[in-house]
N, C-alpha and C positions, 0 to 999 in steps of 0.2 A: 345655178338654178334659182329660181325667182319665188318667193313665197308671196301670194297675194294675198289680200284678207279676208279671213271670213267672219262670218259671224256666230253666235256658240254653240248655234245648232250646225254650225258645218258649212253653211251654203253661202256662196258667194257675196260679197258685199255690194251695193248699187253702183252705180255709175254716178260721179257727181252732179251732171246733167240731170239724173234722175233723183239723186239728193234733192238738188236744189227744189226741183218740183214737189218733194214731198214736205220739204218747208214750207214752201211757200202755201200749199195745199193744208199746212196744220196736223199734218200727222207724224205724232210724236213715237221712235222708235226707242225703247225700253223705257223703263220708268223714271219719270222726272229726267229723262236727256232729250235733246235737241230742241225745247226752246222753253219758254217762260211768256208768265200772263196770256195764255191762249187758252183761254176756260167760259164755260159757260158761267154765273153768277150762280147764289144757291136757290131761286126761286126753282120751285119746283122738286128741291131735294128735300123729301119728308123725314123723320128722325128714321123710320123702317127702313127708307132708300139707304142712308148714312150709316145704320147699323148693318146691314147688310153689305154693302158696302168694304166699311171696316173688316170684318170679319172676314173677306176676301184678299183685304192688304195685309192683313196679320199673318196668313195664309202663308201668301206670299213672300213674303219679307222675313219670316221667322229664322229662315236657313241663314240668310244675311248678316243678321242680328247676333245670333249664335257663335257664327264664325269673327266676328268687330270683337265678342265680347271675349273670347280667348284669344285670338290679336292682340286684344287691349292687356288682357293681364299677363301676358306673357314677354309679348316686345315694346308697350310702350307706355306702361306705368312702373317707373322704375323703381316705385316705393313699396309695390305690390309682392308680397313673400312669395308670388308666383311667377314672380319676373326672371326671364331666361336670359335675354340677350337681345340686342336692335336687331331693324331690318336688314335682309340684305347681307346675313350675315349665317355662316353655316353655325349651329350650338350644338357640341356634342356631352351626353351623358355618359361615363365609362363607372354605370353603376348598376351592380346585381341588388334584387330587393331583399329585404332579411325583414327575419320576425321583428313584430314592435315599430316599422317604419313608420313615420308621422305622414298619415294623409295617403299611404296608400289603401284603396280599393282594388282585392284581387287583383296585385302585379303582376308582371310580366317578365319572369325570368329566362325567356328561352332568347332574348335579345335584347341589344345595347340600342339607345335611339338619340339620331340625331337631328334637326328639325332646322327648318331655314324659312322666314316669313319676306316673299319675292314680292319686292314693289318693282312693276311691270312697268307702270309709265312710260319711260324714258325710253327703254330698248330692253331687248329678250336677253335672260340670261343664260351662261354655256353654264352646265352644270356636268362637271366630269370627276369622274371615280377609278378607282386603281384596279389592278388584277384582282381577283377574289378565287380562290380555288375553290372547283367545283364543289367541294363537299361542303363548303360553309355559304349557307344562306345568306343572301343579300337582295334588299328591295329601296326601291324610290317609291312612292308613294305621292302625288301631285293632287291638291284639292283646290277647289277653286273660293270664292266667295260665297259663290250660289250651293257651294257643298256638293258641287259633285265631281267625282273623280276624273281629273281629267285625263290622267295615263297612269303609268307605272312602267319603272327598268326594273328586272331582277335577273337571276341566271340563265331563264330560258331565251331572254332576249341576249343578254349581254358575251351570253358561251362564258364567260368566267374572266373574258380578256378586259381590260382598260378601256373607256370611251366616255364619250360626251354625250350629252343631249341638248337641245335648246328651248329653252323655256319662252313661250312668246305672251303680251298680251293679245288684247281682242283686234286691236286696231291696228297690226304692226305689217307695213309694206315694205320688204326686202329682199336681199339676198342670203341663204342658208350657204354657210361659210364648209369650206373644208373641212371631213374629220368629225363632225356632229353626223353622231348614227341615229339618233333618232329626234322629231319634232313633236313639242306639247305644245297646246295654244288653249292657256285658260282662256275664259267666258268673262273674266272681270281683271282690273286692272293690279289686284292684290291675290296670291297663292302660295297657300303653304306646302314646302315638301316635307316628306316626314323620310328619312334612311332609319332601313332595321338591319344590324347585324348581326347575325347568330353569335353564340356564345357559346362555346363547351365548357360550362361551369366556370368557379371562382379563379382556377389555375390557368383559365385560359383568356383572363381578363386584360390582361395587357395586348395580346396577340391583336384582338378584335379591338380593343383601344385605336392599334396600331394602323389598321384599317380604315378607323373613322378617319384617322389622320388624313388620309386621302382624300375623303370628298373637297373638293375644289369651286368655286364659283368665281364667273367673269363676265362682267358685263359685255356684250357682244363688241363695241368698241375698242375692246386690250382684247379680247381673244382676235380678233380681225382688224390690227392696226390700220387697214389698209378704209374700213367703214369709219363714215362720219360722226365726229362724239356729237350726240344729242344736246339742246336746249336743255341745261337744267329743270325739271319741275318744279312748284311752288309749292315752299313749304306747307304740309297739312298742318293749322290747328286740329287736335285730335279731341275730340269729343268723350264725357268722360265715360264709360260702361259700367254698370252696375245691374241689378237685380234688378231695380224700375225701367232700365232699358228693354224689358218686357211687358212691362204696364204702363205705367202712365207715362213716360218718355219714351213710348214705342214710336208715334211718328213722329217728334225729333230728332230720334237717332237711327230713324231709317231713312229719312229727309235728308240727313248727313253723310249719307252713304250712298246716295243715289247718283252719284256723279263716280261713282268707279265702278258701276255696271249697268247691264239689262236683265230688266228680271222678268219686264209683263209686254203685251202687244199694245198699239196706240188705242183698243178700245177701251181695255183696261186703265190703263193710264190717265187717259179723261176722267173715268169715274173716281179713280185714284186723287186726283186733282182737286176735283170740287168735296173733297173730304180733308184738304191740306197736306196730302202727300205727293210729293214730288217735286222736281225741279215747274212743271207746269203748272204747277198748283197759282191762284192767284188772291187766297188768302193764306195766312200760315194757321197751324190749326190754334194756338194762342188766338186769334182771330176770330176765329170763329163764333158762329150766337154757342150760348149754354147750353140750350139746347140740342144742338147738334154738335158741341162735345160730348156733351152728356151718350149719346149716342152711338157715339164714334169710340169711346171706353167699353161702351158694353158691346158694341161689335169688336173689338180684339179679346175682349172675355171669352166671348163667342167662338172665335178664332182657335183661341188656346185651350178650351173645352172641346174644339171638334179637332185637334191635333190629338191631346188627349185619349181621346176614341178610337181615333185610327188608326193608333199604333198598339191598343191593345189588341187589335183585328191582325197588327202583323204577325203575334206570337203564335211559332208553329215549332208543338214539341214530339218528338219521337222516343218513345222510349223514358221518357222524362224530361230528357235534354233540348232543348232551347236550338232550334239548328235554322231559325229564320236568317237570314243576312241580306236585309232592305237595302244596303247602302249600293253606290254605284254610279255611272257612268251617265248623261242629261242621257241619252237615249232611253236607259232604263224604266226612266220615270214616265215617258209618252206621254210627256205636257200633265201629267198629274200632279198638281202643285201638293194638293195635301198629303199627297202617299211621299210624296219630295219633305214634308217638314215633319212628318210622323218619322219615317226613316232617320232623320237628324236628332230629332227629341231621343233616341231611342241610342245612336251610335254614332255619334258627333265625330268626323274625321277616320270612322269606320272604313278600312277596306273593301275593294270589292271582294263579290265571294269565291270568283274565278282566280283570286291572288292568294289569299287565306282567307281561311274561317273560323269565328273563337265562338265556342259550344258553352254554356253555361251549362250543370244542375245543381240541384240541392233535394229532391225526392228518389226514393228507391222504387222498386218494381212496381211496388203497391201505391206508388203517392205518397207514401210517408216521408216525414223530412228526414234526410239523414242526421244523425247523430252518433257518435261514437261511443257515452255515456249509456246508449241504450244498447246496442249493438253492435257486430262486425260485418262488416260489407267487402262483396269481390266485384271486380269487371272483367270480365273475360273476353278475349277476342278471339275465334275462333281461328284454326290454322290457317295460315295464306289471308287473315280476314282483319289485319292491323291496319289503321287508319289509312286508306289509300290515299295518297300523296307524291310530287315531285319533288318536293326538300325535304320535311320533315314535320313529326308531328309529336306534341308533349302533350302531360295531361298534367294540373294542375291541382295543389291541395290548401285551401286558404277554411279559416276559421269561421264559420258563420255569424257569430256577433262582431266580430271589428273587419274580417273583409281583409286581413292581414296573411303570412306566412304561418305557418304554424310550426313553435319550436319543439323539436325532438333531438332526439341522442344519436342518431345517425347524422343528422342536420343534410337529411332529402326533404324536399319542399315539392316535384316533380320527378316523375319519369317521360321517358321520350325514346324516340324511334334506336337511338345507339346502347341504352339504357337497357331497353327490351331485350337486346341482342345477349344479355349478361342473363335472362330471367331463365327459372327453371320452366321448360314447357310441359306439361301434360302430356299424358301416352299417345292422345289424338294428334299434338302440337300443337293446340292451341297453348295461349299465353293465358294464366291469370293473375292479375293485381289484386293485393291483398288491404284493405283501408281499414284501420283500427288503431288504438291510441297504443295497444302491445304487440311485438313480434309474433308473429305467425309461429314461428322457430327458426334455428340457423341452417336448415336447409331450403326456406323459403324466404329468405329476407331480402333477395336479389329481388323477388318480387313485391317488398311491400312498400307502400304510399303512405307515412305515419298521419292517421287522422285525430285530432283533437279529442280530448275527452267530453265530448260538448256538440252543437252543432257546428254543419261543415257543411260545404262546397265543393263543386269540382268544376273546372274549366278544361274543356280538349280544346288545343288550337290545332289547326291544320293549316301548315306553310306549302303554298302552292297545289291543293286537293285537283287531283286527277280527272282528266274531263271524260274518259271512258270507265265502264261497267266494270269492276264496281267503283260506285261513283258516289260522293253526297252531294255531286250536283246533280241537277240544278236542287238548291237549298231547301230544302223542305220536301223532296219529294226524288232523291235520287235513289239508285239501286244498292246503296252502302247506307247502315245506317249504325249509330255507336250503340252500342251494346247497353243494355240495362244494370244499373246499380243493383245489385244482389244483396239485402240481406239475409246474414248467416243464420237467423234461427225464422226466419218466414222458409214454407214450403216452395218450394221451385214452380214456376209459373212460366207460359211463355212470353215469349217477349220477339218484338218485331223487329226481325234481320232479313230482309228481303238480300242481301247478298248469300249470307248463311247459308236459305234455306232453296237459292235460286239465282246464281250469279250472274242469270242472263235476262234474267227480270229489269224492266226499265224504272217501276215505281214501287215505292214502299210504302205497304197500308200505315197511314198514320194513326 
C-alpha cells in the first residue's frame, strides 16, 4: 500500500506541475516556506497595519513557541535541571509522586509516563508496544508542533495485543510496511509522544516499569530493511528558549522555526512578511525602522492579552469543577487560531477529551474554598452514577498552598475506580467519600481521602470517559456530571446531576 502525501489538514498534496506554477505565481504555502525576498517593501505599512499585524503572528505562532520551548528544556539543553533525554529517543519515568516532591504541581499518580521527542525529517518512525492486559490502562499520546493532537493508541484500539504504529512527517511519500496497525502523520516535522501506563500503586511499580520496557522505536529503514536509508539531515543549530522567547525574541524564534512547519495561508504569510516573520520576509525584524518595531512588540502584547481573554472564556464549571477540555485534534479548532493558542496557554500537551479528562476544584457547594482547618467535606456518587469510563477513573488529593501530595498516616494520596470497589456503600448504594484532615471512623475509612489541615484541591481524572448517556461528553455539557463538594456543617442544597436526576437527559444545566 502506497501512502501519499498530504497536508495537515488532510487533503491531498499538489501535483509538481502545479507546485511549480505556484512558485513561479509567488504564493507562498505555510508560513515563511517555499521561497524568500518575494515581498512587497514597507511603504505603505502604517505602525496600526504592523501592530495589527503582529498581534495576528503572535496569534499564530504562540502554540509553536510553546511547544520549542519544552523541546528545548527538556531534550536539548542539557544543562537544564529539566533536561530528560535526546531526540529520537523513548525516556521512561518509573516514578510514583510523594509528599514534599520538588517542583511538583498536583501530580499524577494513577500512571507512569514515558515521552519520546520524533524528529520526522528523514523518514517516519515505527513505534511498537508489547501486550498490555486488558485491565491495565495504556495510551500513546502524539502532539504535533502546531499543538494539536495528531492520534492516540490505547486499549480500545490495540484489544490489549502487541503492535506498531508509524509515525509520519508532513512530506513523507511511501510505502506502509507490514505489521504497522495503525498510521499518524504530524502537520510538522518535529512530534512529541507522550505513553501513560497505569499503575496499581507502589507494589505495583516494577510490574508497569516492566511494561514501559516495551516501548520500542525504528526508524522505518531497520524496521523495513528492504526501504532506502535516507539522506542524512543537517545538523540544527538550536536556538536558545527562554521566557523572552515570548516577548521580545518572539519573531526570532518563530523565524527559527518556520522551516519545520505550516501554520498560516499565503495571504497571511505576505502580511507575516513585511513585519519580518518568516522565511519570505525580506527584511529581518532587527531591520526594521523603530518605528515599526516599536509596533510590531506592541502587536504581540496585544496578541498575548487577547490569548489571555480567551481562555478565561474557555472555563466551564459544573458543580464547582472545571470540566472544559479545549485541547484536541486541527479539526477541532476550525481554523480558529485563537481558541488553538488559549487552549494551549491553558493545557499545553493536554489530551483530547474523547481519550481522558482531568476535572480540577478547590470550591464546595456554596463557592467556598475548601479547607479542612475549617471544615469536613463528602463527595457522593450516587448508585450506578461513578464516574462513567472505559479504563478507569481516580480522584485526587493535593494541598492547596504548595500544589503537592498531602502527608497522612494511611499515606492515601487518591482513590479510584478498584479502590471504590472496597468503600462501604450507603443503604441506596451509593458510594460516599469522606475529605478531612481526621478519620471519619474505622468503619468508614475505606472511604476516606485524608485532606490537609489547610486549604486543598481535588483533581478527578477520567481514563477513557464513555461516549454514551451517561456521559461528561461532549465536555462541558454531557448527561454525567461530578457530583458537588459537600460541606459537613453547610445545610444540604441541590446541586446539578443531570445523570442522577434523569439518565436519559442529553444536557446538564450548568
Amino acid at each position: 500500500m502506497r501512502f501519499g502525501a498530504r497536508d495537515s489538514a488532510g487533503r491531498s498534496r499538489h501535483t509538481a506541475p502545479a507546485l511549480l506554477k505556484l512558485a513561479v505565481a509567488g504564493v507562498l504555502v505555510g508560513l515563511g516556506l517555499g521561497g524568500c525576498d518575494r515581498i512587497s517593501d514597507l511603504r505603505g505599512l502604517s505602525p496600526e497595519d504592523a501592530r495589527a499585524t503582529a498581534k495576528e503572528a503572535y496569534i499564530a505562532g504562540y502554540p509553536l513557541v510553546t511547544y520549542y520551548t519544552a523541546m528545548y528544556a527538556q531534550n536539548i539543553d542539557t544543562s537544564a535541571p529539566t533536561y530528560k533525554g535526546p531526540i529520537n529517543t523513548i525516556l521512561s519515568e518509573a516514578v510514583l509522586p510523594t509528599p514534599g516532591m520538588a517542583g511538583a504541581n498536583r501530580p499524577n499518580g494513577d500512571v507512569i509516563v514515558s515521552t519520546l521527542q520524533a524528529d520526522l525529517r528523514s523518514e517516519p518512525l515505527i513505534l511498537c508496544f508489547p501486550d498490555v492486559p486488558s485491565e491495565r490502562y495504556f495510551s500513546m499520546q502524539v502532539v504535533d508542533m502546531n499543538m494539536y493532537n495528531v492520534g492516540s493508541v490505547d486499549n480500545r484500539k490495540s484489544s490489549g495485543a502487541a503492535g506498531c504504529v508509524m509515525l509520519m512527517g508532513p512530506s513523507f511519500l511511501g510505502l506502509v510496511p507490514t505489521g504497522v496497525k495503525q498510521l499518524l502523520r504530524s502537520s510538522t516535522d518535529f512530534a512529541r509522544v507522550i505513553y501513560r501506563t497505569q499503575v496499581f500503586g507502589p507494589a505495583d511499580l516494577d510490574v508497569a516499569a516492566r511494561m514501559q520496557s516495551g516501548f520500542t522505536l525504528q526508524p522505518l529503514s531497520i524496521f523495513r530493511p528492504t526501504s532506502a536509508t535516507p539522506p542524512p539531515q543537517p545538523d540544527i543549530v538550536w536556538r536558545k528558549a527562554s521566557a523572552a522567547s515570548f516577548d521580545s525574541d518572539f519573531a526570532q524564534t518563530l523565524n527559527f522555526l518556520m522551516p519545520m512547519t505550516t501554520l498560516a495561508d499565503a495571504e497571511a504569510t505576505e502580511r507575516f512578511a513585511r513585519i519580518g516573520i518568516g522565511q519570505a520576509r525580506k527584511k529581518t525584524f532587527e531591520e526594521l525602522p523603530a518605528e515599526t518595531r516599536d509596533a510590531v512588540l506592541a502587536g504581540f502584547a496585544d496578541g498575548k492579552a487577547a490569548i489571555a481573554a480567551r481562555a478565561k472564556t474557555l472555563e466551564k464549571r459544573v458543580n464547582g469543577w472545571r470540566v472544559d477540555s479545549p485541547t484536541g485534534d486541527q479539526s477541532s479548532f476550525k481554523g480558529d487560531h485563537l481558541l488553538r493558542a488559549a487552549a494551549v496557554s491553558q493545557t499545553p500537551f493536554g489530551p483530547s477529551a474523547v481519550d481522558a479528562m482531568f476535572l480540577p476544584v478547590d470550591t464546595d457547594s456554596r463557592g467556598a474554598p475548601l479547607d479542612g482547618a475549617a471544615k469536613r467535606y463528602t463527595i457522593t456518587f450516587p448508585s450506578g452514577l461513578q464516574p462513567p469510563v472505559n479504563a478507569f477513573w481516580s480522584l485526587s488529593m493535593y494541598d492547596g498552598r504548595t500544589g503537592g501530595l498531602v502527608a497522612n498516616s494511611i499515606e492515601r494520596f487518591r482513590v479510584d475506580t478498584l479502590s471504590a470497589q472496597r468503600m462501604v456503600p450507603g443503604p441506596d448504594g451509593s458510594i460516599t467519600i469522606y475529605l478531612s484532615p481526621t478519620s471519619p471512623g474505622p468503619g468508614l475509612e475505606a472511604n476516606w481521602l485524608p485532606a490537609p489541615n489547610g486549604p486543598f484541591s481535588l483533581v478527578l481524572r477520567m481514563y477513557m470517559p464513555k461516549a454514551k448517556a451517561p456521559s461528561i461528553l461532549p465536555a462541558g455539557s454531557g448527561s454525567w456530571s461530578p457530583p458537588a463538594v459537600i460541606a459537613a456543617t453547610a445545610p444540604a442544597v441541590a446541586q446539578t446531576n443531570a445523570a442522577a436526576a434523569a439518565p436519559q437527559m442529553t444536557d446538564a444545566p450548568q
